[in-house]
C-alpha positions in Angstrom: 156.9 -205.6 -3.2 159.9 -204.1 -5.6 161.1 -207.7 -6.9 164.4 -206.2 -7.5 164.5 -205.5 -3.2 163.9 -209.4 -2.9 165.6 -210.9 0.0 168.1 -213.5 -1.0 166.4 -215.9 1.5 163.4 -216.0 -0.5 166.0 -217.2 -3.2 166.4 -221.0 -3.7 169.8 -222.0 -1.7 171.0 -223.9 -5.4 170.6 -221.0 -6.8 172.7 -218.6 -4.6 175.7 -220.9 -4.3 176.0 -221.4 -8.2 178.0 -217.9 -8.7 180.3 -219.8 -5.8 180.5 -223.1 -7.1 181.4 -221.5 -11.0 184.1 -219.5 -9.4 185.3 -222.8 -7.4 185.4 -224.6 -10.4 187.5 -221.9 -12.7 189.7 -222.1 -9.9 190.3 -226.0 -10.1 191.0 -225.8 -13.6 193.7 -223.0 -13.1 195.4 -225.1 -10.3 194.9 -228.4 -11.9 197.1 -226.2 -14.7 199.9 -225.8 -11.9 202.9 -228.3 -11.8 202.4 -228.4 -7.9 200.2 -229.3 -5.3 197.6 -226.8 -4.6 194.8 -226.9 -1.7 192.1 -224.1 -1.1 191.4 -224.3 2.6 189.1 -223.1 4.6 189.5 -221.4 8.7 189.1 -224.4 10.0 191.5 -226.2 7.8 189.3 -228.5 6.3 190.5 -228.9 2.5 187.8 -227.3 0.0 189.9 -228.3 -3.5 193.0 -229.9 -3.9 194.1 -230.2 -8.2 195.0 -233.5 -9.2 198.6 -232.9 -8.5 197.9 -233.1 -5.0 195.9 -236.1 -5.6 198.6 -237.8 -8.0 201.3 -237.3 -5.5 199.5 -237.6 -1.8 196.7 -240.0 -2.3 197.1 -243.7 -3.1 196.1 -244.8 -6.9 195.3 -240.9 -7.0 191.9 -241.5 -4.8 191.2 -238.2 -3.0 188.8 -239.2 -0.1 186.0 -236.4 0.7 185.9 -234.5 4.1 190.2 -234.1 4.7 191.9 -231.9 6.8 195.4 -230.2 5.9 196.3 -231.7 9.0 195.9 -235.1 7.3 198.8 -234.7 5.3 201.1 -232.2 7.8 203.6 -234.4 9.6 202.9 -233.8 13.2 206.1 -232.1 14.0 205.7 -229.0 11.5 201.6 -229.3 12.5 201.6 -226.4 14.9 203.6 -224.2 12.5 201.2 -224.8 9.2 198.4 -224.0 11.5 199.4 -220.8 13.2 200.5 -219.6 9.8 197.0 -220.3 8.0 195.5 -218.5 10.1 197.5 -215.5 10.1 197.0 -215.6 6.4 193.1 -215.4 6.7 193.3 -213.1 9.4 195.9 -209.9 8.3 196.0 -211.3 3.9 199.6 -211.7 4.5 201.7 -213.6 2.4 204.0 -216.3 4.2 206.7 -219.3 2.7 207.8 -221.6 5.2 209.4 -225.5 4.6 207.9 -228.3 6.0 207.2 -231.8 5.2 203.5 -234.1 4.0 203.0 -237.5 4.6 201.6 -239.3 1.7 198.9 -242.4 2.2 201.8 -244.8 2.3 203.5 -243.2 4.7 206.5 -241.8 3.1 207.6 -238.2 3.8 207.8 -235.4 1.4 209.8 -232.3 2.0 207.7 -229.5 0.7 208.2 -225.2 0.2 204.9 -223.7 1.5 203.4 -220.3 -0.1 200.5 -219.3 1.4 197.9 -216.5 0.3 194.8 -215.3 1.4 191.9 -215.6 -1.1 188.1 -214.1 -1.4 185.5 -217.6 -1.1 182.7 -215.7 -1.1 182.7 -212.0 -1.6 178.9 -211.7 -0.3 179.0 -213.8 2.7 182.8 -212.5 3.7 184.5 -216.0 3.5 187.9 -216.3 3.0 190.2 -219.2 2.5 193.6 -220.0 2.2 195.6 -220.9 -0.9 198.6 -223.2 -0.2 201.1 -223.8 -3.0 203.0 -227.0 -2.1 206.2 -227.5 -4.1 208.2 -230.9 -3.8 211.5 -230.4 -2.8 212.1 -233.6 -1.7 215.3 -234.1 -4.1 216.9 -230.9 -3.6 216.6 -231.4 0.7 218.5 -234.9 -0.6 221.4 -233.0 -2.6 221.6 -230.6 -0.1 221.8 -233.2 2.6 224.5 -234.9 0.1 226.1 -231.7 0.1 226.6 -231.2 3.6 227.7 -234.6 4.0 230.7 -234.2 1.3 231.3 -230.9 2.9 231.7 -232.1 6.6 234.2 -235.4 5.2 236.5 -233.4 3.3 236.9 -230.6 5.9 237.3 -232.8 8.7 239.2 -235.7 7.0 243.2 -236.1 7.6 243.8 -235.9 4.2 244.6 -232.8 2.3 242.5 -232.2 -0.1 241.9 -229.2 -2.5 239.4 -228.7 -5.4 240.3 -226.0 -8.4 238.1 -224.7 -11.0 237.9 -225.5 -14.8 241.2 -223.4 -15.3 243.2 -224.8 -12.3 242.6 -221.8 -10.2 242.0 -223.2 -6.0 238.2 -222.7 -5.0 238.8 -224.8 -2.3 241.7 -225.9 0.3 240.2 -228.2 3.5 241.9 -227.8 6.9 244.4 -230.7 6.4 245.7 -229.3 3.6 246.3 -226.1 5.7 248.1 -228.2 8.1 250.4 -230.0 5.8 251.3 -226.6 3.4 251.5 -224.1 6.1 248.9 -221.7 3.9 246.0 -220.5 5.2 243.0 -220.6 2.7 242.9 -216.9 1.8 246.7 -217.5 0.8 246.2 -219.7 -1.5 241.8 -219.6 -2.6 242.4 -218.1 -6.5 246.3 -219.1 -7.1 247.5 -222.2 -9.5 248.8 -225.2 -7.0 252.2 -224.3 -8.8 252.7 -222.2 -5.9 253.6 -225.5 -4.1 256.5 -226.8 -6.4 259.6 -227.8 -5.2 261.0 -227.8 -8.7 262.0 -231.8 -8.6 259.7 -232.7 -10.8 260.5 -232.7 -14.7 257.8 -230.5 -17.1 257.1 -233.6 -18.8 256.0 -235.5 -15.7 253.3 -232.4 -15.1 252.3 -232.3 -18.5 251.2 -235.9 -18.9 249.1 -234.8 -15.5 247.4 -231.9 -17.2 246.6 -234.8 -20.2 245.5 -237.1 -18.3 242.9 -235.1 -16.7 241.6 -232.7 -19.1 240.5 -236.6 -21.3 238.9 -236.6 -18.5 240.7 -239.6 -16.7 241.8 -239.5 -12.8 245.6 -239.0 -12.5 247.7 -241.0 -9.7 251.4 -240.2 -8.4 253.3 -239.7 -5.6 254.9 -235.9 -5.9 257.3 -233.7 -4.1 255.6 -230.2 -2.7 257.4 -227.2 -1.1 255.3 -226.2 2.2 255.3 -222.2 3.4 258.3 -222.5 5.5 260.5 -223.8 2.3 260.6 -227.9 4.0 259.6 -230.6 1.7 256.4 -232.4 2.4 255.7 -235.8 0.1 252.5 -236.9 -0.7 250.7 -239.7 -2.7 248.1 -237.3 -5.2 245.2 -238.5 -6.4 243.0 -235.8 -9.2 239.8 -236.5 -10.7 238.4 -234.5 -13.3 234.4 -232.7 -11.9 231.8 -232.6 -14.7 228.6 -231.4 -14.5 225.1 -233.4 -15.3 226.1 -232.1 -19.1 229.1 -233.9 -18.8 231.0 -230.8 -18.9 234.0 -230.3 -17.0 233.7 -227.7 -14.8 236.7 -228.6 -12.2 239.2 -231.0 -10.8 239.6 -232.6 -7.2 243.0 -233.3 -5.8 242.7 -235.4 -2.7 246.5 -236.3 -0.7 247.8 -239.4 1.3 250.2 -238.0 3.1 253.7 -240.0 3.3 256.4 -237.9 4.5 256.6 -240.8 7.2 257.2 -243.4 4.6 260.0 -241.6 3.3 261.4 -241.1 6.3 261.4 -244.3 7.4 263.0 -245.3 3.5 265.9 -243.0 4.0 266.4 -244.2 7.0 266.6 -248.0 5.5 268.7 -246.8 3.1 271.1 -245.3 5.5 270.8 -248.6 7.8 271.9 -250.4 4.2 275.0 -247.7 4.2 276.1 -248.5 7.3 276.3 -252.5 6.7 278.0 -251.1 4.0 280.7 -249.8 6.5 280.2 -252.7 8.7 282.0 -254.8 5.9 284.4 -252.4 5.5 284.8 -252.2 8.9 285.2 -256.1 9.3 288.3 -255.9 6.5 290.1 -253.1 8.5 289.5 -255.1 11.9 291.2 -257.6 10.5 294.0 -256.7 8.0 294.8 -253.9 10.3 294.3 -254.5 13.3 297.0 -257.3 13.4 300.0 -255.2 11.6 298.5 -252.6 14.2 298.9 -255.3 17.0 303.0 -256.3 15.6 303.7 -252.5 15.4 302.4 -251.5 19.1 304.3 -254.9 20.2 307.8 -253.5 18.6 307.2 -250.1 19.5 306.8 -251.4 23.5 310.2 -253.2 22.8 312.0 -250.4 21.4 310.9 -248.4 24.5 312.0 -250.8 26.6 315.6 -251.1 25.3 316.3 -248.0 24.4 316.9 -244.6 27.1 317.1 -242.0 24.1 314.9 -239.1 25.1 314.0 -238.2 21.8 313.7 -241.8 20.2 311.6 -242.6 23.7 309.4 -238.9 22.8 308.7 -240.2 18.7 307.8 -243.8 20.3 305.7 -242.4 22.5 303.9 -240.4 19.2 303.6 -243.6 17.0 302.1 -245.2 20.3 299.6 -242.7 20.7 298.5 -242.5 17.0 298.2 -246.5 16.9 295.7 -246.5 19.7 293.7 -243.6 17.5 294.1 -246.1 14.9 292.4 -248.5 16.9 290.1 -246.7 18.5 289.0 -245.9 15.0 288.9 -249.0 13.7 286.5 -250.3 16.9 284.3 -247.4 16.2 284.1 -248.3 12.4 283.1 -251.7 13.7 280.6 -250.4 16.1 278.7 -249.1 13.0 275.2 -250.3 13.3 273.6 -246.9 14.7 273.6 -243.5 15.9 272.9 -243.2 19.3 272.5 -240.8 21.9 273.5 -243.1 24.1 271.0 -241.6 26.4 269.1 -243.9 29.3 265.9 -243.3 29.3 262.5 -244.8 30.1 261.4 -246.6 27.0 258.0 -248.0 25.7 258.8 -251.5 24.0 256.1 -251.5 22.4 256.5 -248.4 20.5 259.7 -249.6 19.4 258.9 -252.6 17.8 256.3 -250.4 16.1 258.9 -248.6 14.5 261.4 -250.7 14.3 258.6 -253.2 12.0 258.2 -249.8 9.9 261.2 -249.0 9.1 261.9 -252.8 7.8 258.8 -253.1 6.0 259.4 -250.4 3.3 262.4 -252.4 1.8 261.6 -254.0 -1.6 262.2 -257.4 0.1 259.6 -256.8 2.9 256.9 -256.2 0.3 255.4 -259.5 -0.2 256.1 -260.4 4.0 252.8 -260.0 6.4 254.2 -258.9 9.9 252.1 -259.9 12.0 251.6 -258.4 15.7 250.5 -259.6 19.3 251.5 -257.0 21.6 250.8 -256.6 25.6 250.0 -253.1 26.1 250.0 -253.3 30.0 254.0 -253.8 29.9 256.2 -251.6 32.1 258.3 -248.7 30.9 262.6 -250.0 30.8 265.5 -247.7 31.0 267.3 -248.5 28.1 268.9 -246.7 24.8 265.7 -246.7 22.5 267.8 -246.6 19.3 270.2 -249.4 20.8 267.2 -251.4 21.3 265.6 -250.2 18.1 268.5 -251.4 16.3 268.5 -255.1 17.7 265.0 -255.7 16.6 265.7 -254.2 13.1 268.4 -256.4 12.9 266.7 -259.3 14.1 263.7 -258.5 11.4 266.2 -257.8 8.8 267.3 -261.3 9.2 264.1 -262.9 9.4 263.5 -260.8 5.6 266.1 -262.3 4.2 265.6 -266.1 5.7 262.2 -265.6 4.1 263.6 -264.4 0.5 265.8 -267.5 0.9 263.4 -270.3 1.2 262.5 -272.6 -1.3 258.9 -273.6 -2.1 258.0 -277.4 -0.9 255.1 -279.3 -2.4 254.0 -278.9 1.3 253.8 -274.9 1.4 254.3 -273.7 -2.2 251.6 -271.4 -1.3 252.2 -270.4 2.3 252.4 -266.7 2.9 255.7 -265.2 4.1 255.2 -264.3 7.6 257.1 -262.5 10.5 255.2 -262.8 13.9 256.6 -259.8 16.1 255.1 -260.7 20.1 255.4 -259.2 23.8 254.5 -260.3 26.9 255.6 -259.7 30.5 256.7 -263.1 32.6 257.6 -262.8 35.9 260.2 -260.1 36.3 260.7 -260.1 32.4 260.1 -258.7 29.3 259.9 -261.3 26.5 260.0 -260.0 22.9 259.8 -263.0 20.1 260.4 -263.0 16.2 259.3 -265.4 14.5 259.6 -266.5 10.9 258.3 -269.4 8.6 261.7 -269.0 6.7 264.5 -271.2 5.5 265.6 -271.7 9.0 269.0 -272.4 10.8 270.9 -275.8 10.6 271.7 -277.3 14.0 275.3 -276.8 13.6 275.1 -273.3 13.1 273.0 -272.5 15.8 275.8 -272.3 18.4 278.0 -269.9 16.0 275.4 -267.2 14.9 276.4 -264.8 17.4 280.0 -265.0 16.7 281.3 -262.0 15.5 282.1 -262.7 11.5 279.6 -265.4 11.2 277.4 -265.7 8.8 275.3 -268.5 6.7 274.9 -265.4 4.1 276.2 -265.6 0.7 279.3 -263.7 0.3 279.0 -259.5 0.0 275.1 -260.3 1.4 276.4 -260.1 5.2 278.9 -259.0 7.5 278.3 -261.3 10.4 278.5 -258.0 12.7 274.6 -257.9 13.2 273.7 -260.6 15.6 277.1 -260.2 17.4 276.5 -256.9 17.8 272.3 -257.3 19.3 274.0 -259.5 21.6 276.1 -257.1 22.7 273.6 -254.2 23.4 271.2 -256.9 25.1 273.7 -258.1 27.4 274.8 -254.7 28.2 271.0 -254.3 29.9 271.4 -257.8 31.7 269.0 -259.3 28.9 269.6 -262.2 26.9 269.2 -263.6 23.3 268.2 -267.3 22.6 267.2 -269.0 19.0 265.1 -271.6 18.3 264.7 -273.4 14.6 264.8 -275.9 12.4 266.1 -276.0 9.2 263.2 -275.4 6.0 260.6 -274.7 9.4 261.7 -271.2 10.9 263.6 -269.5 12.9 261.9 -268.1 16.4 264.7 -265.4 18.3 263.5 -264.5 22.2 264.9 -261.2 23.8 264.8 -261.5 27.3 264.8 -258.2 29.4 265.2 -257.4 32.9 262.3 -255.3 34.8 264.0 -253.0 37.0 262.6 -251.5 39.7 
């Protein structure tokens, strides 16, 4: 018998797979060369190698245990995937990539990127295998998960917020910043943010900015911007330099607090401080006018009487008329406190104590002073004047602010907070509003007087003694009523009292 026409079955089976087992082993030492996990499986998924990558990283103290499965290490949920996808690479040779995610021996999860390629086992017998090529990408799934997160809060936060590059060009502008500029992205993705100057601000207050940030330092300050349609809008700006892992600086992030409100509500203190203003000049012309005013109408009324002249009786009747315009005047001067529409309308209280406690807390006094709130939401709707009512609680407040900058410290409460307690409740068939504060108080004796018009415990130039006179007024006018409680050095608690009409 030819030797060289030997059948390989009369050949020891050592010996045959030794050409296998060399080729086996020069592949281990290439993939134990490889920075990532490696596995050579075979069709039924059984693991024939894994390098020591695959060990180091999967198995615990980097023990690999004989006779595993790539379905060992698959978390169940991609399973089905990995599987119909290793077998389509034995089947056709294709090549496939595809993420999914292992489960080392303690139980943590790994995201991994999956290449898989066909390879030759055993040229002779026809068995094939799959290569899988398992790269961690555990900590890029986590910065893009980091990513997504930063993405979703600064394009669904209410603040504006926009992001320039190195060169303070706009790269990016988040939905709230469309909103409070009136530009749309594409308006404004590649221009400076000088396109939102208003021009207030001096060059020097912008250049100490541009310092400030390019040392590398985050930059605070409340500016001035000019929206698309030309109006103002005010915000609180916040930008911090973006470096890279280099420490390079490769951007800057500008996030807004918006507070267009807040100066709103400050110009309108300011004009509530003008008008006391005119109160006390209102006060002086009501009362060194009005009483020559009252002698001169009285004379003029006599002179009518006694005289029959048609023309003196026709120039009386002139200087009558124009000293009831001077009166008239002079009531409206006094009158000072608001503008009103005058309108009757159904009115939420609570909304305007809410306003009424904003306005009052931007003064500089107000700063130190916790208001403090207990409001009954279930309270019925009133037809009143809103900024009538308005009024009365900002004067009320205004007067608690100034009670509390008043007070002296005690060894009893040299560290009690100031404190104005603003409450609502319905009783009965009224409304009760309170204000409280732990103030200087109101002696006894004054108690009775404070709603005099021209009264007030106020130093001199600090008061006109029109503002409680004049709540009084507007809370009578609605059927209400105002009553005080206090004691002096304790507080002063004021109840309004409003109908409910049907």
């Amino acid at each position: 018998m030819n030797r060289n026409n030997r059948s390989d079955k009369s050949i020891p089976r050592e010996v045959q797979m030794k050409p296998q087992k060399l080729r086996q082993e020069r592949w281990l030492d290439i993939l134990n060369a490889l920075p990532d996990m490696c596995f050579i499986v075979s069709p039924d998924e059984s693991i024939i190698e894994i390098n020591e990558r695959g060990k180091a990283i999967l198995e615990k103290e980097n023990k690999y245990l004989p006779n595993r499965s790539i379905k060992d290490y698959v978390n169940p949920a991609y399973l089905s995937n990995v599987e119909g996808i290793i077998d389509a690479c034995i089947k056709d040779g294709s090549t496939h990539r595809m993420e999914a995610e292992f489960k080392r021996s303690n139980g943590d999860i790994l995201n991994v990127e999956l290449f898989l390629n066909r390879i030759i086992l055993d040229q002779k017998r026809n068995e094939r295998g799959c290569l899988i090529v398992a790269h961690d990408i555990s900590d890029r799934k986590k910065q893009e998960l980091d990513l997504l997160r930063f993405t979703n809060l600064a394009h669904y936060t209410v603040n504006p917020i926009e992001i320039t590059d190195a060169y303070g060009h706009i790269i990016y502008v988040n939905p709230a910043f469309e909103k409070a500029s009136g530009y749309t992205k594409e308006e404004v993705i590649g221009k400076n943010p000088n396109i939102f100057s208003s021009g207030k601000h001096p060059k020097s207050f912008w250049n100490k900015m541009w310092q400030t940030i390019s040392a590398g330092k985050v930059w605070v300050g409340e500016v001035e911007n000019k929206g698309r349609n030309g109006e103002p809008f005010y915000t609180q700006l916040l930008i911090s330099p973006i470096v890279n892992t280099e420490g390079d600086l490769v951007g800057y992030f500008g996030i807004h607090r918006d507070i267009s409100d807040q100066k709103y509500l400050e110009q309108q203190l300011i004009h509530a401080q003008k008008m006391e203003s005119i109160g006390m000049l209102a006060a002086g012309l009501a009362h060194e006018v009005g009483n020559p005013l009252a002698s001169i109408s009285s004379l003029v009324q006599i002179i009518q009487r006694t005289s029959e002249d048609e023309f003196t009786q026709e120039k009386l009747e002139l200087i009558k008329s124009q000293i009831t315009r001077i009166s008239r005047i002079i009531r409206d001067l006094v009158d000072f406190s608001r503008r009103s529409t005058y309108e009757v309308q159904l009115t939420d209280i609570n909304k305007i104590i809410h306003d009424a406690i904003e306005i009052v807390r931007v003064s500089k006094k107000s700063k130190d002073i916790y208001f403090d709130t207990a409001l009954d939401y279930n309270l019925p709707l009133l037809m009143l004047v809103p900024d009538q009512i308005q009024q009365v609680f900002i004067n009320l407040m205004l007067n608690s602010v100034d009670a509390l900058q008043d007070s002296q410290p005690t060894p009893l409460n040299k560290n009690k907070q100031k404190r104005i307690s603003i409450k609502s409740a319905l009783l009965d068939d009224s409304l009760l509003i309170d204000i409280e504060d732990n103030g200087k108080g109101i002696k006894q004796e004054d108690l009775s007087k404070i709603f005099e018009p021209f009264y007030t415990t106020k130093k001199v130039g600090e008061g006109t003694g029109l503002g409680l006179w004049v709540s009084y007024g507007i809370i009578k006018s609605f059927r209400g009523e105002i009553r005080v409680k206090s004691n002096k050095d304790v507080g002063a608690l004021f109840t309004v009292r409003l109908p409910v009409q049907s």
